[in-house]
N, C-alpha and C positions, 0 to 999 in steps of 0.2 A: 696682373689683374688688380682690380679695384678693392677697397677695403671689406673682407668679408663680414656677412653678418654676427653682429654681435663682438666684434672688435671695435675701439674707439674712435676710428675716424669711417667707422661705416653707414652710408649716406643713402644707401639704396637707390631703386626696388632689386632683388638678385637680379632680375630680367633684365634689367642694363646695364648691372656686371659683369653677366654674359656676354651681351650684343655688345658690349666695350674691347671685349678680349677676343671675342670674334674678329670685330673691325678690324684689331691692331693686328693680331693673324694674317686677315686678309691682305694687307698695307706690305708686309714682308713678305707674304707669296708673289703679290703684284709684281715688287721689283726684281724676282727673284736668289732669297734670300735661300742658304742652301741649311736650316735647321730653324729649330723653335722654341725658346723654353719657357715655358710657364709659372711663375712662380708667386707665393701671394705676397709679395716685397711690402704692400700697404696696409698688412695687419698688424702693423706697430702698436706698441710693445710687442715683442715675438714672445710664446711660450714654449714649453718643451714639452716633449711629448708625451707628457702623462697627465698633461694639460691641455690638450690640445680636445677641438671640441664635435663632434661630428659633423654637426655641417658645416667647416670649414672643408673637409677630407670630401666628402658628397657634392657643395658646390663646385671644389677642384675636379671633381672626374666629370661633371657637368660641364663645365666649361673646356676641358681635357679633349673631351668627345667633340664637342662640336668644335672645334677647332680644327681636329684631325676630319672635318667633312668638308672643310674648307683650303684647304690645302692637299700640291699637290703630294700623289702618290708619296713622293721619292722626296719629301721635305722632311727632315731628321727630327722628331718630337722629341722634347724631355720635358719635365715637370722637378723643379724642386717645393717640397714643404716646409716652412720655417717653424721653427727652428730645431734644426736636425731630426724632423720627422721623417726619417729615409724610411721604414717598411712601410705608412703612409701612404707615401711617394709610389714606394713597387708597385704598393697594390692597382694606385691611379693608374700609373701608365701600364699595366697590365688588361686594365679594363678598357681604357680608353685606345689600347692599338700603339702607345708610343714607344718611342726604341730605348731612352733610357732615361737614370735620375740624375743629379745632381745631390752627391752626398757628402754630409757636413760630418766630422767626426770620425769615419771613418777606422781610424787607428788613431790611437793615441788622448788622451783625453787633453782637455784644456779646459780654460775660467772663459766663454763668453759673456756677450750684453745681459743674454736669459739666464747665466749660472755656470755651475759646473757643467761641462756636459763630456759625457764616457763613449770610449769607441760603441761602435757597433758591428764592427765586421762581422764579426762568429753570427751575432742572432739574424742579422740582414741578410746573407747569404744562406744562410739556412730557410729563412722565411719563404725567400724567395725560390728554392728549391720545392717548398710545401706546396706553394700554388701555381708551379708549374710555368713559372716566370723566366725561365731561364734565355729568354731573347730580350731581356730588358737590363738594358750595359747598365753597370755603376760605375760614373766618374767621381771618383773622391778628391777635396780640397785638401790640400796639405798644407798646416800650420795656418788654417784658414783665418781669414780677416777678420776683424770687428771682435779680436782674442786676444787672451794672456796666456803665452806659451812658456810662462816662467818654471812651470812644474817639471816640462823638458827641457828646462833650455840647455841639458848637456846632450841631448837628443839634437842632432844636423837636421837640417831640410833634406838632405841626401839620405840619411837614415832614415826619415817619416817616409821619404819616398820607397825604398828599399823594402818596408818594411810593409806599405800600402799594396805594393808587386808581389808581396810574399803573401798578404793577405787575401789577393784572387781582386783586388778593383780591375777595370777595364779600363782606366783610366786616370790618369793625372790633371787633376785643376792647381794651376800657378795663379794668384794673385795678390794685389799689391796688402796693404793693410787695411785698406777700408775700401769701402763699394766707392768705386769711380779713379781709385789712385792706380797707378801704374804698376805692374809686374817688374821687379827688376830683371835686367836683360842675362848680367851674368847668372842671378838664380836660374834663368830658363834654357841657356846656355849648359850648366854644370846636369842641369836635369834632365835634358834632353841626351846628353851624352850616360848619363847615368843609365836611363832607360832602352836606350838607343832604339830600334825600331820596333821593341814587341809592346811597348805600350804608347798608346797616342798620350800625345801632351798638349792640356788646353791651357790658353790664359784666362782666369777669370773676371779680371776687372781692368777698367781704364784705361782700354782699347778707345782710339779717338783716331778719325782721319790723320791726323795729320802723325801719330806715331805708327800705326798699324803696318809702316811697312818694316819696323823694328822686328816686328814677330811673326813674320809671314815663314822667312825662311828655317825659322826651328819649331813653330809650332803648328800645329796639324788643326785646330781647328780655333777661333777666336767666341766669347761669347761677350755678346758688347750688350749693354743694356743703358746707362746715361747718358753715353753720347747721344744716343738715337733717342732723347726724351726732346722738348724743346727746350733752349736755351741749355741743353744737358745734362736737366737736373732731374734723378732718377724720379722724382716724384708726378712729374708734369707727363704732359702727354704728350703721342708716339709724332716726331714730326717727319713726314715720307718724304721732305728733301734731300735729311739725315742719312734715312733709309738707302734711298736712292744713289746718293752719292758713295755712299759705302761700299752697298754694293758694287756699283760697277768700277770702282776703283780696284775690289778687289779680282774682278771677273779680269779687266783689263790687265792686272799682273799677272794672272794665273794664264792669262792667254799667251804674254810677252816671254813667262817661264819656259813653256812647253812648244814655243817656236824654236 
């Protein structure tokens, strides 16, 4: 979504914020794209969540919803909130109908862009028990991007993981160090066998046609977000050749798999 109000690169009116993140919804239903996530990537500077302001949380379940009326049935929603606003997050996709979050922190704490920022497991999972959320998956990032993981660095990626499966996520996000870099293969490799089939393993960043078929066969589900921008630079907008070609690239292996 667009830059919300009251953030610095927010250009208005909300009413084409919305109809913008519709559009781009619609543009991934079209080609059929099998998920969705929503996230408000252009509220740069990111704050944390005890700065975070309410109608950033009110336009995301606005646009959350509509979205989810524009897509079909069986298209997988999430919503992440920046910066590691994960109860946030539950709340939205609890109101708006979607299946799960994308969450920053998860376990373990570390120094991002925004500051320090501390797990959340215990309080997120709890919350989420409070209002009755409990069909709304957290996939948590591990040793996430755009961080300094120097506090643990005697802490493995295989431990964070370990220790994210011990904390009840539904989910492993891999990605590389920065939004648009690459996953390493051996990391998703060692993780994927770490986890073996009771947790999905997603990658989170720098998935591009022409690597995508690196992670098809250990990872279970891909979230790509720059390639599919124009020229595939996350900031630009959603260009549906990108889309289209993704898609059925991957449809076309998934068909080739299961012949």
């Amino acid at each position: 979504m667009r830059a919300s109000a009251g953030t610095p690169r927010y250009k208005g009116p909300v009413e084409k914020i919305i109809e913008d993140a519709v559009e781009e919804a619609s543009i991934y239903a079209k080609y059929g794209a099998d998920g969705i996530l929503v996230e408000n990537m252009h509220d740069i500077p990111y704050v944390k969540k005890k700065d975070l302001s309410p109608e950033i949380v009110t336009l995301m379940t606005r646009i959350c919803t509509e979205v989810r009326k524009v897509v079909p049935g069986n298209t997988v929603c999430g919503v992440q909130i920046l910066a590691g606003c994960n109860r946030e997050a539950i709340a939205v996709a609890k109101a708006a109908g979607f299946q799960f979050i994308r969450a920053e922190g998860f376990v373990f704490s570390h120094v991002a862009d925004e500051g320090f920022m501390d797990a959340s497991a215990g309080t997120l999972l709890r919350y989420r028990r409070q209002i009755d959320a409990e069909d709304v998956l957290v996939f948590a990032d591990v040793k996430k991007k755009h961080s300094s993981h120097a506090i643990t660095s005697d802490v493995t990626l295989l431990e964070t993981v370990k220790a994210a499966e011990f904390f009840l996520a539904d989910g492993i996000i891999l990605t590389g160090r920065a939004t648009g870099e690459e996953a390493n293969m051996q990391d998703l490799t060692e993780v994927r066998k770490c986890v073996a089939e009771r947790l999905p393993v997603l990658i989170g960043s720098g998935v591009t046609l022409d690597n995508v078929g690196n992670y098809t066969a250990a990872a279970d589900a891909l979230i790509v977000g720059s390639y599919l921008k124009t020229a595939g630079r996350w900031e630009n907008s959603l260009d549906a050749h990108r889309v289209q070609a993704l898609v059925e690239y991957l449809k076309s292996r998934q068909q080739q798999q299961s012949s």
